[in-house]
KOLLO-217719 format. One record per atom (N, C-alpha, C, CB): residue number from 1; chain; atom name; x, y, z. Coordinates in steps of 0.02 Angstrom, whole numbers. Glycine has a CB too. Example, Ala and Ser with C-alpha at 12.3 -4.5 7.8 and 13.67 -1.06 7.14 Angstrom:
<recs>
+------+-------+------+--------+--------+--------+
! resi ! chain ! name !     c1 !     c2 !     c3 !
+------+-------+------+--------+--------+--------+
!    1 !     A !    N !    660 !   -284 !    390 !
!    1 !     A !   CA !    615 !   -225 !    390 !
!    1 !     A !    C !    660 !   -165 !    390 !
!    1 !     A !   CB !    565 !   -224 !    452 !
!    2 !     A !    N !    642 !   -112 !    354 !
!    2 !     A !   CA !    684 !    -53 !    357 !
!    2 !     A !    C !    645 !      2 !    394 !
!    2 !     A !   CB !    704 !    -30 !    286 !
+------+-------+------+--------+--------+--------+
</recs>
This chain:
<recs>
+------+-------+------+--------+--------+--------+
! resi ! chain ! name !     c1 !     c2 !     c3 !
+------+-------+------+--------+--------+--------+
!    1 !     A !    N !   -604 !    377 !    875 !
!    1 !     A !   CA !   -621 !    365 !    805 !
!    1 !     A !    C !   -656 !    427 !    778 !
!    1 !     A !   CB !   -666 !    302 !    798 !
!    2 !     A !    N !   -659 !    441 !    731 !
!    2 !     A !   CA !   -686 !    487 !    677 !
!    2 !     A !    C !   -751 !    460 !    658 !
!    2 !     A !   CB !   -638 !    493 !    613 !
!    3 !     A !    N !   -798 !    537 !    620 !
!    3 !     A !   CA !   -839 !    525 !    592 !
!    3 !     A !    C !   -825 !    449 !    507 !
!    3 !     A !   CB !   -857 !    604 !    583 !
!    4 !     A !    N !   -872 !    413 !    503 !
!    4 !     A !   CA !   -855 !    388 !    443 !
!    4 !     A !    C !   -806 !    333 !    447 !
!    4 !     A !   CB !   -832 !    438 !    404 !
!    5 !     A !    N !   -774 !    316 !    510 !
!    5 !     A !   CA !   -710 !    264 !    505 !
!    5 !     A !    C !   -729 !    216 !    478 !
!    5 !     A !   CB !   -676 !    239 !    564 !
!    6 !     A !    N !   -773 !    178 !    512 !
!    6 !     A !   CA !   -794 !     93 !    478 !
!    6 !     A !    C !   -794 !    126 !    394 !
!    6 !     A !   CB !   -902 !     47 !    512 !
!    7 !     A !    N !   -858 !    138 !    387 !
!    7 !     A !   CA !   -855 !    169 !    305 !
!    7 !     A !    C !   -809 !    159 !    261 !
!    7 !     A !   CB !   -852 !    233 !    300 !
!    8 !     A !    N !   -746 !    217 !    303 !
!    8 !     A !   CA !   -704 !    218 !    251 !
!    8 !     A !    C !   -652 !    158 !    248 !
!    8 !     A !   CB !   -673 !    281 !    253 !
!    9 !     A !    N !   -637 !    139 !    308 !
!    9 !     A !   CA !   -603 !     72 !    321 !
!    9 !     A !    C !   -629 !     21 !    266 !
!    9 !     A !   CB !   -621 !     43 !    398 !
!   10 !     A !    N !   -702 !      6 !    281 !
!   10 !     A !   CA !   -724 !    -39 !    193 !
!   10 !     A !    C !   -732 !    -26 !    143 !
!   10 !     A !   CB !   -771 !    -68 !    178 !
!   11 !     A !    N !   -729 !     50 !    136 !
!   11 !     A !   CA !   -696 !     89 !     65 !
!   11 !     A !    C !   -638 !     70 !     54 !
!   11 !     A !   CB !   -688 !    165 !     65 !
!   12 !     A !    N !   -599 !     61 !     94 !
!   12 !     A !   CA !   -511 !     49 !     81 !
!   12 !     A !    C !   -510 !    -43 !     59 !
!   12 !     A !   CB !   -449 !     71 !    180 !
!   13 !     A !    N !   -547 !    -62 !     94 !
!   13 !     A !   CA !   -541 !   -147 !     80 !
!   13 !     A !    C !   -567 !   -178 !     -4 !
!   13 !     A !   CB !   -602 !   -189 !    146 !
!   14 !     A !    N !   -613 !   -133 !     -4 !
!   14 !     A !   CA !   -672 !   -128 !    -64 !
!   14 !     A !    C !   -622 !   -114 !   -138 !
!   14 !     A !   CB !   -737 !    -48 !    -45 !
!   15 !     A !    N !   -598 !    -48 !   -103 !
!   15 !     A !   CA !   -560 !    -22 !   -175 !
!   15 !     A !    C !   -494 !   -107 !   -183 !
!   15 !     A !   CB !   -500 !     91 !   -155 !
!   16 !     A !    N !   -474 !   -115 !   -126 !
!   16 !     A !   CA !   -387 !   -176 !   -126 !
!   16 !     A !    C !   -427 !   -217 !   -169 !
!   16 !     A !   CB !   -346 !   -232 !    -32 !
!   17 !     A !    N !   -483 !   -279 !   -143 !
!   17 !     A !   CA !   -534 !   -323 !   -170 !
!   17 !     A !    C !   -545 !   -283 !   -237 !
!   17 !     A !   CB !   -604 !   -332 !   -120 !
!   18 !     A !    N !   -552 !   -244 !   -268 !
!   18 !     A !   CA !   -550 !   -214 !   -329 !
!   18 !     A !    C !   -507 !   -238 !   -390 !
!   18 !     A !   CB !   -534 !   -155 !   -316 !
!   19 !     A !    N !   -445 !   -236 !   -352 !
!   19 !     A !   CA !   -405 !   -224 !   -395 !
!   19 !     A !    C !   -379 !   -297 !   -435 !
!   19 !     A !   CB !   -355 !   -184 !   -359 !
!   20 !     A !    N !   -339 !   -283 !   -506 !
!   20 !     A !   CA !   -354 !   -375 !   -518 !
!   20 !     A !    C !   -289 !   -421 !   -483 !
!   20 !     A !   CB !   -353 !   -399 !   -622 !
!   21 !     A !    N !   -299 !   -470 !   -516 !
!   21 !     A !   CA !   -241 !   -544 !   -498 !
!   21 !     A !    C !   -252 !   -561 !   -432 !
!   21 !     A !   CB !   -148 !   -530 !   -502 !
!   22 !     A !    N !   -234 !   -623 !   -419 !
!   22 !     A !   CA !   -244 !   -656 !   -374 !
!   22 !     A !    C !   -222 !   -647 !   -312 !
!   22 !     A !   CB !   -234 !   -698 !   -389 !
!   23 !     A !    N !   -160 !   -602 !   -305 !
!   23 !     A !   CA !   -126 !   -579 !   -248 !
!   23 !     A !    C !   -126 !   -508 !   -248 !
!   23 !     A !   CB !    -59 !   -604 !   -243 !
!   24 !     A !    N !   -150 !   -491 !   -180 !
!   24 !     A !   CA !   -139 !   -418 !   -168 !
!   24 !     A !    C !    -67 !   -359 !   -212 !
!   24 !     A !   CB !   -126 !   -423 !    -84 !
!   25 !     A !    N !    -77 !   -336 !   -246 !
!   25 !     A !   CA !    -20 !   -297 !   -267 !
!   25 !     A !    C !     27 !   -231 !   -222 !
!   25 !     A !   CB !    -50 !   -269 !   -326 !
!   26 !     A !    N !     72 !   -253 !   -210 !
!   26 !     A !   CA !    101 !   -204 !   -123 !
!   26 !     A !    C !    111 !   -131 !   -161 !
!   26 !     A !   CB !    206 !   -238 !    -72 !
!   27 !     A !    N !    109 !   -134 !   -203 !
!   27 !     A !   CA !    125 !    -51 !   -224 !
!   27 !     A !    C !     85 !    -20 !   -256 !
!   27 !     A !   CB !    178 !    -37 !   -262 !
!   28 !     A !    N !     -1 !    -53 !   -255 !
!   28 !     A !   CA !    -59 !     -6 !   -241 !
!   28 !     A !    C !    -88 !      8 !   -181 !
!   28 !     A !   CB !   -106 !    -23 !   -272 !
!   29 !     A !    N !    -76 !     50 !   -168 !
!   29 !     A !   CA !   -130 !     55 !    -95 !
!   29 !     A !    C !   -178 !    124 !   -123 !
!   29 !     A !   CB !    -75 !     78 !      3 !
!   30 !     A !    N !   -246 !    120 !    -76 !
!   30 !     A !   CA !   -266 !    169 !    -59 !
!   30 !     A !    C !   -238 !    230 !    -78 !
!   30 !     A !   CB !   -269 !    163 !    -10 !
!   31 !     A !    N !   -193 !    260 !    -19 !
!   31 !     A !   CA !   -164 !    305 !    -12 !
!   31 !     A !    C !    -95 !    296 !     38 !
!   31 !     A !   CB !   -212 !    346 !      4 !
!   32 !     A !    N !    -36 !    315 !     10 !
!   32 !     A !   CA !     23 !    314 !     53 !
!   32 !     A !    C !    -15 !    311 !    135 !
!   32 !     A !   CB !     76 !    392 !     37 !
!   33 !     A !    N !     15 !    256 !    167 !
!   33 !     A !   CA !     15 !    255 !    247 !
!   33 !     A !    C !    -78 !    228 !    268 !
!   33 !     A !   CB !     41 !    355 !    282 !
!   34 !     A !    N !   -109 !    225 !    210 !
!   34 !     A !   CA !   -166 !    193 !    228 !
!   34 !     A !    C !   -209 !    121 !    188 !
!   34 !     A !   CB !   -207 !    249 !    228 !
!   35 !     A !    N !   -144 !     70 !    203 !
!   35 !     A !   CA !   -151 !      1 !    157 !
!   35 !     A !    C !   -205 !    -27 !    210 !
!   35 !     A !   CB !    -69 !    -57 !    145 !
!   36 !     A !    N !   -237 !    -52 !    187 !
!   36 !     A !   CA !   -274 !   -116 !    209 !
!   36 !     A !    C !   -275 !   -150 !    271 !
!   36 !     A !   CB !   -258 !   -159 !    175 !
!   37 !     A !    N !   -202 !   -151 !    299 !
!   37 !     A !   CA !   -200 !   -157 !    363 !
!   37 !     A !    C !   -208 !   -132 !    419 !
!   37 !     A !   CB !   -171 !   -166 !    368 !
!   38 !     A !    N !   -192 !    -50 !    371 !
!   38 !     A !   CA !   -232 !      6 !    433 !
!   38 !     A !    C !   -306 !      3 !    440 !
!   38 !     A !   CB !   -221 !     91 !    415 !
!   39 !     A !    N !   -324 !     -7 !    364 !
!   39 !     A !   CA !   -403 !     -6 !    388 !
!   39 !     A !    C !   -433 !    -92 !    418 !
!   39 !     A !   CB !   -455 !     23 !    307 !
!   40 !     A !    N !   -384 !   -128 !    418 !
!   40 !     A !   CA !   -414 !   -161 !    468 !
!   40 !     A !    C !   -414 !   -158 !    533 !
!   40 !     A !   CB !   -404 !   -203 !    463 !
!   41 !     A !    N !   -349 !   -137 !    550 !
!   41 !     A !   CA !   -351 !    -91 !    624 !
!   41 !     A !    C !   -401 !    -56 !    654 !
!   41 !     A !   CB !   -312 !    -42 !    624 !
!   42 !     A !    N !   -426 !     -8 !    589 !
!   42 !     A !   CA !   -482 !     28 !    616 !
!   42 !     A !    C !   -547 !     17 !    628 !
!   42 !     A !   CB !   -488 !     69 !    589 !
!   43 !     A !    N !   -546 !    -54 !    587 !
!   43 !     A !   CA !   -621 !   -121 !    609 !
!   43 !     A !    C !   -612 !   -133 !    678 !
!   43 !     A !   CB !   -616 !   -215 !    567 !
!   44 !     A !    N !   -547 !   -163 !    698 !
!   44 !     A !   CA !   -551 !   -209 !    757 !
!   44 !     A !    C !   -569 !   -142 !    803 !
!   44 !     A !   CB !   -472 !   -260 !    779 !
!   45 !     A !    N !   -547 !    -76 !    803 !
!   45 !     A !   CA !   -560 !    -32 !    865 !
!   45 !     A !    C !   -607 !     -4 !    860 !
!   45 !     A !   CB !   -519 !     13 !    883 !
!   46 !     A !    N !   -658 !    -17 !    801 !
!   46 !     A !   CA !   -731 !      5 !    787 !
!   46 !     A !    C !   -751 !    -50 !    838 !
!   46 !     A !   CB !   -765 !      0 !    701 !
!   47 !     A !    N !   -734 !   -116 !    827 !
!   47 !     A !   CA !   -770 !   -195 !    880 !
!   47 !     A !    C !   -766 !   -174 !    935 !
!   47 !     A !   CB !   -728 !   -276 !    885 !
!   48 !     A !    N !   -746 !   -124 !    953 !
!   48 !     A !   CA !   -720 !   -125 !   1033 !
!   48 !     A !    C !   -749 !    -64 !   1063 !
!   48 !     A !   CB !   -632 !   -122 !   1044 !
!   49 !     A !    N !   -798 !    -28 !   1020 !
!   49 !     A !   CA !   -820 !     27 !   1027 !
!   49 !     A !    C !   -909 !     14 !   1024 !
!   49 !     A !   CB !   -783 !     72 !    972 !
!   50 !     A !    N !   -910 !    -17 !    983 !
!   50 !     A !   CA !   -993 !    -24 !    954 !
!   50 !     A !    C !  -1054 !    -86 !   1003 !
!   50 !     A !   CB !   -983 !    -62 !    855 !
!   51 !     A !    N !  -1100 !    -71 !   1006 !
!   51 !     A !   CA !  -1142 !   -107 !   1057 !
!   51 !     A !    C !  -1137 !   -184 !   1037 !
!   51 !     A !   CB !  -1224 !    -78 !   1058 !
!   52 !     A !    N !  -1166 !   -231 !   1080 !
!   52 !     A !   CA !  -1171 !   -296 !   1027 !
!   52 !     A !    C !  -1209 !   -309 !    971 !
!   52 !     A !   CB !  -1188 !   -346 !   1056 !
!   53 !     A !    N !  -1262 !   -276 !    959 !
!   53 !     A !   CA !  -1281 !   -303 !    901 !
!   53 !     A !    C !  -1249 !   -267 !    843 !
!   53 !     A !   CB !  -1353 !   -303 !    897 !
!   54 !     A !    N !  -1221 !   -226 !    876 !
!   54 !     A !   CA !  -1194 !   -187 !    798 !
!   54 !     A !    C !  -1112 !   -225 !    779 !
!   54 !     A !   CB !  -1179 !    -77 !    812 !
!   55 !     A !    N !  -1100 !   -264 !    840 !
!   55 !     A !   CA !  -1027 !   -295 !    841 !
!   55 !     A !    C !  -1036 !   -371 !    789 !
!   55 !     A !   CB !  -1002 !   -316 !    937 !
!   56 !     A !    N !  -1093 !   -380 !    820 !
!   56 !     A !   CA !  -1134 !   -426 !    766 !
!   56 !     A !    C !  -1106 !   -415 !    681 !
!   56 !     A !   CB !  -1226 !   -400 !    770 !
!   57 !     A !    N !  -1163 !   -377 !    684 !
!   57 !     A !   CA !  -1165 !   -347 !    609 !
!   57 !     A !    C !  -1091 !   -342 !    575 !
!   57 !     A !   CB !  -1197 !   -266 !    610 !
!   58 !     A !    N !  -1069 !   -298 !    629 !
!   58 !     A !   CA !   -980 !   -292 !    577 !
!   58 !     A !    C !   -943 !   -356 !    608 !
!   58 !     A !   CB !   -912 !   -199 !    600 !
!   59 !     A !    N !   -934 !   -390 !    642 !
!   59 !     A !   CA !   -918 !   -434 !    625 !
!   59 !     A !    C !   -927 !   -481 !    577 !
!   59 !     A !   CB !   -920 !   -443 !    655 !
!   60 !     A !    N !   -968 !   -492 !    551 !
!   60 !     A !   CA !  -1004 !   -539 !    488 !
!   60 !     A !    C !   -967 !   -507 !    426 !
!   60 !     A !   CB !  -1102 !   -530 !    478 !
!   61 !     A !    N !   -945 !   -448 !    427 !
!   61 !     A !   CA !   -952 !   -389 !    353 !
!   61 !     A !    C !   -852 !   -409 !    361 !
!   61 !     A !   CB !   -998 !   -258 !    373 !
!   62 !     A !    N !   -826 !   -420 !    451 !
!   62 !     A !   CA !   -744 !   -429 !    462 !
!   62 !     A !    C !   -738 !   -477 !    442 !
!   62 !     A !   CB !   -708 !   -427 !    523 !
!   63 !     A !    N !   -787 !   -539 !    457 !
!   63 !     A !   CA !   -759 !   -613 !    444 !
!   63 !     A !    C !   -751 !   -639 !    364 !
!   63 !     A !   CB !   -813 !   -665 !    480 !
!   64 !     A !    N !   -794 !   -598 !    321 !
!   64 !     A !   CA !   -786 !   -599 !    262 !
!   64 !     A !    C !   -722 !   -556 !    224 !
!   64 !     A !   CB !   -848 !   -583 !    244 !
!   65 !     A !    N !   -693 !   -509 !    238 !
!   65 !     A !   CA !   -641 !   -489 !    250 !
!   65 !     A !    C !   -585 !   -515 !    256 !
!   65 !     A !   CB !   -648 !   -468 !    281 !
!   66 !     A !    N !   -584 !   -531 !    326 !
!   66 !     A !   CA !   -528 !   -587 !    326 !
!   66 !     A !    C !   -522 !   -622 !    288 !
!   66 !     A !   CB !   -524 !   -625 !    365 !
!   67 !     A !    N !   -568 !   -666 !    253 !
!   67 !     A !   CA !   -590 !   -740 !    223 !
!   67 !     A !    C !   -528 !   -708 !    147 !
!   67 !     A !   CB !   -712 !   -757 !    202 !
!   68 !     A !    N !   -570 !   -651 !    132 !
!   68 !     A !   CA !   -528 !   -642 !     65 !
!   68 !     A !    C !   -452 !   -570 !     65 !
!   68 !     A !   CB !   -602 !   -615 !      1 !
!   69 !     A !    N !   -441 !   -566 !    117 !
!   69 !     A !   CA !   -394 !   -544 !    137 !
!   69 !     A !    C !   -339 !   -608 !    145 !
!   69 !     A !   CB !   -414 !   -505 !    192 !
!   70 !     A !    N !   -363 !   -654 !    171 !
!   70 !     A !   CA !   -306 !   -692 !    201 !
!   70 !     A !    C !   -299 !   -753 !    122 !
!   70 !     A !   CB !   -334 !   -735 !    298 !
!   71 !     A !    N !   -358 !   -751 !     79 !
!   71 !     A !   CA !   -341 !   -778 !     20 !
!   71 !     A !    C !   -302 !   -758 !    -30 !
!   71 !     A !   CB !   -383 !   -787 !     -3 !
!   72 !     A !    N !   -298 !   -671 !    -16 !
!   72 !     A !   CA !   -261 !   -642 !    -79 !
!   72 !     A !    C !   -190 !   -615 !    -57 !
!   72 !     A !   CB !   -306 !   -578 !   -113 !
!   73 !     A !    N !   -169 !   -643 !      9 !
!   73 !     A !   CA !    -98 !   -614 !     35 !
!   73 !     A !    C !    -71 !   -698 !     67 !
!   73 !     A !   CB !   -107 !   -534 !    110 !
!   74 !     A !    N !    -14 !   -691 !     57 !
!   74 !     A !   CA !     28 !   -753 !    102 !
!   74 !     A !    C !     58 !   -744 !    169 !
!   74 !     A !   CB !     89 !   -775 !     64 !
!   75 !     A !    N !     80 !   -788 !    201 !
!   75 !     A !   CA !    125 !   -770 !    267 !
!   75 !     A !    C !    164 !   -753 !    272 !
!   75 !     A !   CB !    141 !   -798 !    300 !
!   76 !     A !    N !    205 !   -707 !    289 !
!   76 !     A !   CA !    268 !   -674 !    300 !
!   76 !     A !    C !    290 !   -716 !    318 !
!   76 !     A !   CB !    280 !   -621 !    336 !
!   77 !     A !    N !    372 !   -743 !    298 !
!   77 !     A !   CA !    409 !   -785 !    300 !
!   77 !     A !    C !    460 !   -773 !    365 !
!   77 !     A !   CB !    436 !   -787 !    236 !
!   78 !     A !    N !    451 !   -696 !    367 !
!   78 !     A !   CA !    507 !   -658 !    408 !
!   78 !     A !    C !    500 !   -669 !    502 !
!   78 !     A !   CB !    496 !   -564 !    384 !
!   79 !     A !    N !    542 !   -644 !    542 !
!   79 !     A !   CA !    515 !   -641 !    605 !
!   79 !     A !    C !    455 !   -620 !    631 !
!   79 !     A !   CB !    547 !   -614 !    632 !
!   80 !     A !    N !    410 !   -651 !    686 !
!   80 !     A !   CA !    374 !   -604 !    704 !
!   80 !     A !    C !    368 !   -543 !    734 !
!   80 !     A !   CB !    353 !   -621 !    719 !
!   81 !     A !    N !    326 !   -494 !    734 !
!   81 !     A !   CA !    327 !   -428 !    778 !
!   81 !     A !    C !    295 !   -456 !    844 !
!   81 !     A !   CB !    280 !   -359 !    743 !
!   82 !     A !    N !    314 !   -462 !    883 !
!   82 !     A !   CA !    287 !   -462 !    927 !
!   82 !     A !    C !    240 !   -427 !    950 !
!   82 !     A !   CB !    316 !   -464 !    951 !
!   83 !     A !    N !    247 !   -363 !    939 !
!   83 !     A !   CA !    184 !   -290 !    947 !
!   83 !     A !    C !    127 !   -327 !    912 !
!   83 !     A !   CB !    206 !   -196 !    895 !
!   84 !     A !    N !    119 !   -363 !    861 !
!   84 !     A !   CA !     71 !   -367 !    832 !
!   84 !     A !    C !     54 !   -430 !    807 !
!   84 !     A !   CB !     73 !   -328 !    794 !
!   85 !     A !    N !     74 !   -471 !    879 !
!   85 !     A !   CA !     49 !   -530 !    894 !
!   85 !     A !    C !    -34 !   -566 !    867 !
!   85 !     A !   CB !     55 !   -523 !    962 !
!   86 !     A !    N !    -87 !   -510 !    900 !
!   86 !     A !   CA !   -132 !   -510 !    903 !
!   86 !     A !    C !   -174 !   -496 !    841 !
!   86 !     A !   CB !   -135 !   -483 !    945 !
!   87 !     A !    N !   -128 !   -450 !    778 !
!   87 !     A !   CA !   -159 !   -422 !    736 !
!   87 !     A !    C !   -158 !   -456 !    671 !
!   87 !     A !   CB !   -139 !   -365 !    735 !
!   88 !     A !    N !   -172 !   -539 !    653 !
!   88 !     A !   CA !   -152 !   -572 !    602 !
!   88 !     A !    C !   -126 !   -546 !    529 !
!   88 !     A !   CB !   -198 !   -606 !    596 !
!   89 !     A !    N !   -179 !   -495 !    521 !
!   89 !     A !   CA !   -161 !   -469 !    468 !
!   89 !     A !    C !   -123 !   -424 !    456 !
!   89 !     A !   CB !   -196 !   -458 !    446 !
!   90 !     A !    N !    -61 !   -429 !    483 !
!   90 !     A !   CA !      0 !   -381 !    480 !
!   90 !     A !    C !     61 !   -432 !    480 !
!   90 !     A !   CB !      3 !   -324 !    550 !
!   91 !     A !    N !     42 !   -475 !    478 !
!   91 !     A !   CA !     78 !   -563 !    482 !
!   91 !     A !    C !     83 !   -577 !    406 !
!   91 !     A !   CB !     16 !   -638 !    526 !
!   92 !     A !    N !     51 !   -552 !    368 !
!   92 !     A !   CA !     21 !   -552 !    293 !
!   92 !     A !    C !     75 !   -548 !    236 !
!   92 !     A !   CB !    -30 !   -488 !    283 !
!   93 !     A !    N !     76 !   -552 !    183 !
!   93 !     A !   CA !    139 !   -521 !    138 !
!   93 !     A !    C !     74 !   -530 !     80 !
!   93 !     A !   CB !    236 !   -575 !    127 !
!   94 !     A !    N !     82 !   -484 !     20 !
!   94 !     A !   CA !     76 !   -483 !    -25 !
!   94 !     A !    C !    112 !   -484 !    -89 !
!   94 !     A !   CB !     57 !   -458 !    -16 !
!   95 !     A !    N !     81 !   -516 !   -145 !
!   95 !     A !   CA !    129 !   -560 !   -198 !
!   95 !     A !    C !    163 !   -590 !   -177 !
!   95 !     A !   CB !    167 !   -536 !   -239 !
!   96 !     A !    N !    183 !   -637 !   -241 !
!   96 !     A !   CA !    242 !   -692 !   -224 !
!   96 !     A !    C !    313 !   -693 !   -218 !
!   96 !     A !   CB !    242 !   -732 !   -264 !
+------+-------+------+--------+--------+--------+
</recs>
């Protein structure tokens, strides 16, 4: 990981949660190749890096995250990836 990852990872979530209507809009992101899902990626491998109380902490800051991540996107209707079994939020679709 890089200097700043978590940071910017909830910079990236911060700006999505920004933006208006009720469903994530798929053709704003961040920046080409760094939607929301990457920076949740880069939460879960911050969790896996950081002591417990600090796993604590961002966990509380992930679970809220999720909460409105998984409110403002629907389920992919499509097959699953198997690769990314584990990673719910890549399971996700945005708009209707």
């Amino acid at each position: 990981m890089w200097p700043d990852a978590v940071a910017d990872a909830l910079a990236r979530f911060e700006w999505a949660f920004k933006q208006p209507g009720r469903y994530l809009n798929a053709s704003q992101v961040w920046e080409p190749g760094l939607e929301a899902e990457y920076a949740r990626d880069d939460l879960e491998e911050a969790m896996l890096r950081l002591p417990r109380g600090a796993q604590r902490d961002l966990g509380r800051l992930i679970a809220r995250i999720d909460d409105e991540f998984e409110r403002r996107t629907l389920p992919d209707p499509g097959p699953v990836n198997e690769r990314r079994v584990g990673d719910w939020w890549w399971s996700r679709i945005r708009e209707r």
